[in-house]
PAVEX-510107 format. One record per residue (C-alpha): y, x, z; residue in one letter. Coordinates in steps of 0.2 Angstrom, whole numbers, plus 5000, padded with zeros to 4 digits. Layout:
N
YXZA...
//
This chain:
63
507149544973X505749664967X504649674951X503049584951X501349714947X500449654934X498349604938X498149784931X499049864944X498549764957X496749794951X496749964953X497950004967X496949894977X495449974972X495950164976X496550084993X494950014999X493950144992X494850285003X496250205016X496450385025X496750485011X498450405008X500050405017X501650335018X502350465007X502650434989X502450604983X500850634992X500050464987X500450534969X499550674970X498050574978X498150454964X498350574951X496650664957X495750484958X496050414941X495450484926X496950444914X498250334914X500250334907X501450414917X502250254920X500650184925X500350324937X501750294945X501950104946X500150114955X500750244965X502150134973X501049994976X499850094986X501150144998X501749975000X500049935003X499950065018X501550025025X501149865026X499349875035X500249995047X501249825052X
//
């Protein structure tokens, strides 16, 4: 079983997704680099915890 995203991360990963589908990928380490670029500050952790989501997102509208 995974974790459960908090509303915050949800927020904003959902956010970043809608705002720009094409820019992101199904690779982890590309999406950080997109995510890094659209936010203006965040923790590390946050960074990448939004990160992941983002690409769950994507893999799942590929489906």
């Amino acid at each position: 079983m995974g974790r459960i995203k908090t509303i915050f991360i949800k927020r904003v990963g959902r956010e970043l997704f809608e705002a720009n589908p094409e820019a992101f990928s199904n690779d982890y380490a590309a999406n950080k680099k997109v995510v890094k670029s659209m936010t203006v500050s965040s923790s590390r952790k946050n960074l990448n915890v939004v990160t992941g989501y983002v690409t769950s997102l994507k893999k799942q509208k590929r489906l």
